[in-house]
C-alpha positions as CSV (number, residue, x, y, z in Angstrom):
1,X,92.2,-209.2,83.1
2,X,88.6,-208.9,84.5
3,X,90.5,-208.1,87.8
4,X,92.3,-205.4,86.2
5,X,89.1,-203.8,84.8
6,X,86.9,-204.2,88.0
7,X,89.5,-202.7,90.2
8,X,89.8,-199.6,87.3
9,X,86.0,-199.5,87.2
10,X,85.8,-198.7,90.9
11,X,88.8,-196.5,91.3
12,X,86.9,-194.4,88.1
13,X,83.2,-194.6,89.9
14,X,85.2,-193.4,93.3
15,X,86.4,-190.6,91.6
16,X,83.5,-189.5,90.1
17,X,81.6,-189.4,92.8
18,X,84.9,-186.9,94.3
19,X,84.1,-184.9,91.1
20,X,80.7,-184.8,91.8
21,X,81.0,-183.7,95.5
22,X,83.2,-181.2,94.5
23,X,81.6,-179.9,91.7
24,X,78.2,-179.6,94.1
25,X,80.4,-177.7,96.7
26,X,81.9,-175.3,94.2
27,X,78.8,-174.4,92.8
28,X,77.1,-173.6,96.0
29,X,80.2,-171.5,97.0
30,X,80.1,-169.7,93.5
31,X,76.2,-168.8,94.8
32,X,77.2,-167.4,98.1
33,X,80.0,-165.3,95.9
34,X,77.8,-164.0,93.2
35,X,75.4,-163.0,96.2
36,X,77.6,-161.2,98.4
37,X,79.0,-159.9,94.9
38,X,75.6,-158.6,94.3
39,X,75.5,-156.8,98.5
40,X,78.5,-155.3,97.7
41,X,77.5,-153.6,94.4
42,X,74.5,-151.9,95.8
43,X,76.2,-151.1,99.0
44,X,79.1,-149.3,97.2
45,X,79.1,-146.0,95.9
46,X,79.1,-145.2,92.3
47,X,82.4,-143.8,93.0
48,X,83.7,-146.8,94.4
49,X,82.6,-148.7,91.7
50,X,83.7,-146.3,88.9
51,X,86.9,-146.4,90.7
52,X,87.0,-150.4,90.8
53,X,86.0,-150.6,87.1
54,X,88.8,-148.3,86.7
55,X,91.3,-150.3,88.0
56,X,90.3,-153.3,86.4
57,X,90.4,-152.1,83.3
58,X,94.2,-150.6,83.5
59,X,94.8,-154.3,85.1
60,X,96.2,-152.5,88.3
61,X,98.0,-154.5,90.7
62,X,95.4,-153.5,93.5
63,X,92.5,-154.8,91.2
64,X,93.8,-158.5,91.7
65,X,95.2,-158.4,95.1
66,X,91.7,-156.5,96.8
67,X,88.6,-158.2,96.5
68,X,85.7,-155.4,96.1
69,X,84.9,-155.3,99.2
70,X,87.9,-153.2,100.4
71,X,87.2,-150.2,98.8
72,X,83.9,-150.2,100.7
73,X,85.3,-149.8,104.9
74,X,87.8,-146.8,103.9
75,X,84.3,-144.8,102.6
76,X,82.4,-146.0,105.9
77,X,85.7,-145.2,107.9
78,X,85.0,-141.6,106.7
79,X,81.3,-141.0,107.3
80,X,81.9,-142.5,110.5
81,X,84.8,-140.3,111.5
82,X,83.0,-137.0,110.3
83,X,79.8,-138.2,112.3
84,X,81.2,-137.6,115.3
85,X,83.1,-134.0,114.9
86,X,80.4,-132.7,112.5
């Protein structure tokens, strides 16, 4: 029986320290999102970001399937484009 529980003990204490790892890499990654989160919000328009509110309020589709930085290249696309002829 004491085998049984020692051999439960360390499968548990191996697991844990999984859980831990993982735990320790998920938070840092959750700090590099909520930073780039954070570029991306001043770097966008208030357009763009009225129009992303938008959507994720009506629960579009797009809202989901685009991460926020999408609606920023199409603006940048523009500026660029009418540098040139302007």
């Amino acid at each position: 029986m004491d085998l049984v529980k020692s051999h439960l003990m360390y499968a548990v204490r191996e697991e844990v320290e999984v859980l831990k790892e993982q735990i320790k890499e998920l938070i840092e990654k959750n700090s590099q999102l909520e930073q780039e989160n954070n570029l991306l919000k001043t770097l966008a328009s208030p357009e763009q970001l009225a129009q992303f509110q938008a959507q994720l309020q009506t629960g579009s589709p797009a809202a989901s399937t685009q991460p926020q930085g999408t609606t920023q290249p199409p603006a940048q696309a523009a500026s660029q484009g009418s540098g040139p002829t302007a």
